[in-house]
N, C-alpha and C positions, 0 to 999 in steps of 0.2 A: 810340747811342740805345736800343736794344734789351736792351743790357745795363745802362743805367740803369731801365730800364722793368720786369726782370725782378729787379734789386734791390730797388727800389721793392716788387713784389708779393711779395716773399720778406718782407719789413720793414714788415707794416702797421700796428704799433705805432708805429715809429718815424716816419713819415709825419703819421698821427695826433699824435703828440707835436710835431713841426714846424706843425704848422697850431691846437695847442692854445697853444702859446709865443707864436706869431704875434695870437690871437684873444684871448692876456690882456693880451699889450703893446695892444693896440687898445682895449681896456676900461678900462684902467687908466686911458691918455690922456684917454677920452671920461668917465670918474670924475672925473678930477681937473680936467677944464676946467667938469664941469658942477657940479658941488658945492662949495657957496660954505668951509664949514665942517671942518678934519680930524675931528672925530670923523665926521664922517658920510662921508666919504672911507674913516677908519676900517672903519664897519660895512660898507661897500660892500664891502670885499675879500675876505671868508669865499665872498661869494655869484659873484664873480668866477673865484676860485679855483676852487668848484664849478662850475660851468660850464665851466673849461678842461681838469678833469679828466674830467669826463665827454667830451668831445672825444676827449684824449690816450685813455684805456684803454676806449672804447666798445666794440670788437671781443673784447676781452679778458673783460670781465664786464659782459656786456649789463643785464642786471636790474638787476645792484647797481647800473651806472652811471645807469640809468634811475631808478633811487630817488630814486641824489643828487642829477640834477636835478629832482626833484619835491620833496626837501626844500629846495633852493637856490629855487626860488622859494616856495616857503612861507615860507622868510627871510627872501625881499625881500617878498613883503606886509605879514607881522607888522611887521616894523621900516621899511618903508615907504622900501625900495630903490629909485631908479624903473628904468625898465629901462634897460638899455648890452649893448654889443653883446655879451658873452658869455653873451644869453640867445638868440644864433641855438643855440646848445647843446639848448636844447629841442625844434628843429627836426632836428638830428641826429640823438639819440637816439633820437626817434620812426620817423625812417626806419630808424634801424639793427634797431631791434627790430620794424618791420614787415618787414625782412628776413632777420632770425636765425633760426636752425631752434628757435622756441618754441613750446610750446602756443598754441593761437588765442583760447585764452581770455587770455593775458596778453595777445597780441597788439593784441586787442580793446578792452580795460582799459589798454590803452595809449594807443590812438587817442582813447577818452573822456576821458582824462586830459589827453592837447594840445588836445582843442577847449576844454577847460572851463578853460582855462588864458585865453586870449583875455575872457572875461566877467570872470572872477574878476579879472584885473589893471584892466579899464578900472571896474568898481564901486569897486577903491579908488581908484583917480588916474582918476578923471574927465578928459576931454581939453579938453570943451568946455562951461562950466556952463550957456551959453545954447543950445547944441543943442535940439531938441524930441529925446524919446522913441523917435520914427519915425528921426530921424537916427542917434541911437544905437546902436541895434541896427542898422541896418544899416552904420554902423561896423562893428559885433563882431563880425557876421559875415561882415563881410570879410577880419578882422583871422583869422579863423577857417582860411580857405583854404588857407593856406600849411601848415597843417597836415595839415592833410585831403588836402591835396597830398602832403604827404612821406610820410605812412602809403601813398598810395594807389602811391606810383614804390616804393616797400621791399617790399608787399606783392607787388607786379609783378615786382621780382627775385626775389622767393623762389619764386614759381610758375614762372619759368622756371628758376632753379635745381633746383627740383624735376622739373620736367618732363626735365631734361637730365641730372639723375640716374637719369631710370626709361628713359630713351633708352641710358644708358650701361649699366646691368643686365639691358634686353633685349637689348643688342647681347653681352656678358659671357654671358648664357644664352643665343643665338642661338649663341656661338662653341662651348658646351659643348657642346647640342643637335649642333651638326656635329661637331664633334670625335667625338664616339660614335656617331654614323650613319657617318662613316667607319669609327670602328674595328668598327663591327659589320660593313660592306659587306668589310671587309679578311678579317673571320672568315668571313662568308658566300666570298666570292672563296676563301680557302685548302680551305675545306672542301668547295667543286665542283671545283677543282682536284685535291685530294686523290682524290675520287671518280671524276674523269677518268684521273687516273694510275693508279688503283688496277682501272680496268674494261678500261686499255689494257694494263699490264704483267702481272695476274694473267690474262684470255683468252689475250694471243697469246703471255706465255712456257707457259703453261701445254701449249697447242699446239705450240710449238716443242718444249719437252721431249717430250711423249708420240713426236713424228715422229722428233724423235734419238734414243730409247730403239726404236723400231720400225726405224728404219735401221740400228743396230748390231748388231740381232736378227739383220736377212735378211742382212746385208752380204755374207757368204759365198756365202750359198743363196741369194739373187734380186737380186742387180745393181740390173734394173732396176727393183723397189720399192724397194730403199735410194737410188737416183736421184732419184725421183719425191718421197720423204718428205726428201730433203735440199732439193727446187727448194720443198717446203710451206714448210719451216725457213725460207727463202731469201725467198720472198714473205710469210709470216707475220713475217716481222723488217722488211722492209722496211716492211710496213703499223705497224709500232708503232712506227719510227724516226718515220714521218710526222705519225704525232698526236701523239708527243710533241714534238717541232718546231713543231706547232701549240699545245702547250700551252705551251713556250717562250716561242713569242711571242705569247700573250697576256699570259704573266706580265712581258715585257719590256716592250712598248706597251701593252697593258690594253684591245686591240682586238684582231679575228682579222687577218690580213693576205692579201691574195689573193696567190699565189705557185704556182709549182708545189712547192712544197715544204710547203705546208700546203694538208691536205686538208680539205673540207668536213664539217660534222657530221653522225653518221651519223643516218640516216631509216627506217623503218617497210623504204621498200621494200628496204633493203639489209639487211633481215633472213634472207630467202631468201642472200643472199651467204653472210650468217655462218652458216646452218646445212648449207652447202653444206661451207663449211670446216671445220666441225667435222667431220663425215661424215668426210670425210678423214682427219683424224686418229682415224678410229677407233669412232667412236661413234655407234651409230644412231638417228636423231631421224627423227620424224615431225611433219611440217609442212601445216599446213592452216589456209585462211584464210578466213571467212564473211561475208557483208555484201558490201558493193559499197564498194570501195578509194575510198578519196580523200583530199586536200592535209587535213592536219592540221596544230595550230600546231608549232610548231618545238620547244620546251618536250616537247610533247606524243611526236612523233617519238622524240626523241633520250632523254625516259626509255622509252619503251618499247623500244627498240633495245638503250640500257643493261641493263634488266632481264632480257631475254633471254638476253643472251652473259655476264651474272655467274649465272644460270642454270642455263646449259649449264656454266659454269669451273667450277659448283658439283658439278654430277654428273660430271663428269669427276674430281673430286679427292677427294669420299665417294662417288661410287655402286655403285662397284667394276668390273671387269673387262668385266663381263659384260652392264652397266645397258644401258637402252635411255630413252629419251627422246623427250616428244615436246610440239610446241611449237604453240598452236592461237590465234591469232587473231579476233577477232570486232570487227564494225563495226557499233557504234548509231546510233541517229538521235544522242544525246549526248553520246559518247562511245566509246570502243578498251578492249573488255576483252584482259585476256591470261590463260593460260592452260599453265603449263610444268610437266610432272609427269616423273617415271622412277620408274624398279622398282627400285633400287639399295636400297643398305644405307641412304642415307638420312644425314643429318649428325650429328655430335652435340646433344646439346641445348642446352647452353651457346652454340652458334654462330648458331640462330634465337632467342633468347630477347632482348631491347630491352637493346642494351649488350654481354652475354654477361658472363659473369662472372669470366671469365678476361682479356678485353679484345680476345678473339676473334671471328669474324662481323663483319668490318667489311663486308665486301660486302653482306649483309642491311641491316646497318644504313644503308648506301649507299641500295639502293633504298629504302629508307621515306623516308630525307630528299630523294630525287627525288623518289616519288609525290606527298610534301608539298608540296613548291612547285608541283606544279598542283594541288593540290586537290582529287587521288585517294585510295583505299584500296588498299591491301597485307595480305593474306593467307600466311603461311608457315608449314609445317608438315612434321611426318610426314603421311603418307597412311596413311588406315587399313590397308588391305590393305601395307604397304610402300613403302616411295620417297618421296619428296620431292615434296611441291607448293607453287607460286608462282603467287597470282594476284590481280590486277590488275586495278581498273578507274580508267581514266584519262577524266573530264570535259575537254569542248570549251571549257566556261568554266569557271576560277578560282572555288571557292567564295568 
């Protein structure tokens, strides 16, 4: 049954030509019983034929078919056809075309044209000559309904057709709209990702090399400092196996996962940690902290945290031998400035500059698209006197 139902809607021409063959054999009958005379049997069949073609190819050429039944019954008044059944045709066409995707002006010019059809037939063939007036008209327009009917059910599909068109193009730009929020969230996800990996592997190898370059140094002449800078190596590898494991598996699940294998994100207070460790490997930082400490959002923590240790990786790898650093804190009522300067040689210029030109300074450009998604400012430069400054101020709320 299904598969005749979906032939049928594949074939509405042909359907339409079934129920036009059907509605002329029924005309023809109701012709030839009612009309005493062949020639007048004759003239009936032009107006017959018009009307079952309008049936058959209505879907095909709405307008034209709606013509010829407006010249088919023009036919039958001038030559004074009475009506048979293939003028229910004029009740098709009017629904067909108050359901077709036409202008509303034809649409309109269509519905006047079936009501005025009901008058116009009953002033020539009169039904009833001793009727009064009052009964007549109210004849016509009754006779009228059926029309006004079929415009009114044609017009009602095409509004729901229509309506179920703009249902289907919002749900078509609903799918596009998502489609590109994901693929922006996919760009945003790779590029903190990128920036996690880039703040975990450039800090702690960065560290690990300067401690294996200092343990080879003493290895001969101090034991136990080559000892001490091999157990940094050893706990500085081990901290970068852990966040990247953590970054693993969020790129696996697209969640953190609680494990002892993955560590928490790091926070403001575990900054003292990291400049504990750098110390260690070598490098003098001075740390000081203002304001009265407290829970800041997460966001907020973890770039400042970030900022710091690309910071320090940064004066470690231009500042030279000898730099010294130091890294200062401050707590507003609105927010966490930061503050990280050295006396070093300072970086090149291409490496602070938005981009670099070389496709260098990724870690700068790192912290500005952190400061950005909370809706802080980023400062980076030479110092006048010498060295490098970074600084920071990070808002409690999201501009």
């Amino acid at each position: 049954m299904q598969r005749l139902y979906d032939f049928l809607r594949r074939h509405p021409t042909g359907v339409d030509s079934f129920w036009a063959v059907m509605l002329f054999g029924i005309s023809m009958l109701q012709v030839a019983g009612s009309v005493d005379t062949a020639r007048e049997r004759l003239i009936a069949v032009p107006s017959v034929l018009g009307m079952t073609a309008v049936v058959a190819l209505r879907r095909r050429w709405t307008m034209t078919m709606f013509w010829v039944a407006v010249a088919s019954g023009c036919y039958q008044l001038l030559l004074s056809v009475p009506a048979h059944f293939g003028d229910f045709a004029m009740l098709v066409i009017l629904y067909t075309v108050a359901a077709a995707d036409v202008p509303r002006r034809l649409s309109r010019t269509a519905l006047g044209v079936g009501l005025a059809a009901s008058p116009l037939y009953f002033l020539r063939f009169p039904v009833d000559k001793s009727a009064s007036s009052v009964e007549e008209a109210l004849f016509v327009v009754f006779m009228m309904v059926p029309f006004a009917l079929a415009w009114v059910l044609g017009d009602s599909l095409r509004t729901r057709r229509a309506y179920y068109a703009q249902l289907i193009e919002r749900n078509q730009r609903l799918e596009k709209e998502r489609e590109a929020q994901a693929k922006v969230a996919v760009a945003a996800e790779r590029a903190r990702i990128a920036r996690e990996l880039h703040d975990v592997v450039a800090h702690n190898v960065s560290v690990m090399v300067v401690q294996a370059d200092g343990a080879a140094y003493v290895m001969d002449v101090a034991p136990e400092q080559a000892k001490e800078a091999l157990q940094t190596i050893s706990g500085t590898g081990r901290q970068a196996l852990a966040e990247m494991r953590r970054l693993l598996g969020v790129l696996r699940t697209g969640e953190p996962q609680e494990s002892e294998d993955y560590v928490p994100q790091p926070d403001v207070e575990q900054i003292e940690v990291l400049v504990e460790q750098v110390r260690s490997s070598g490098l003098s930082v001075d740390f000081t902290v203002e304001g009265a400490p407290r829970q800041l959002p997460s966001g907020v923590e973890l770039t400042a945290y970030r900022i710091v240790q690309e910071a320090l990786t940064n004066t470690r790898k231009h500042g030279g031998p000898d730099a010294r650093a130091s890294v200062r804190l401050v707590y507003f009522d609105d927010g966490l400035g930061l503050l990280v300067e050295d006396d070093g040689r300072g970086a090149a210029h291409e490496l602070y500059e938005d981009g670099g030109a070389d496709g260098a300074g990724h870690g700068l450009i790192g912290m500005r698209e952190r400061v950005g998604m909370v809706g802080g400012t980023l400062d980076a430069g030479p110092r006048p006197g010498g060295g490098f400054r970074i600084s920071a101020l990070l808002p409690l709320k999201k501009k």
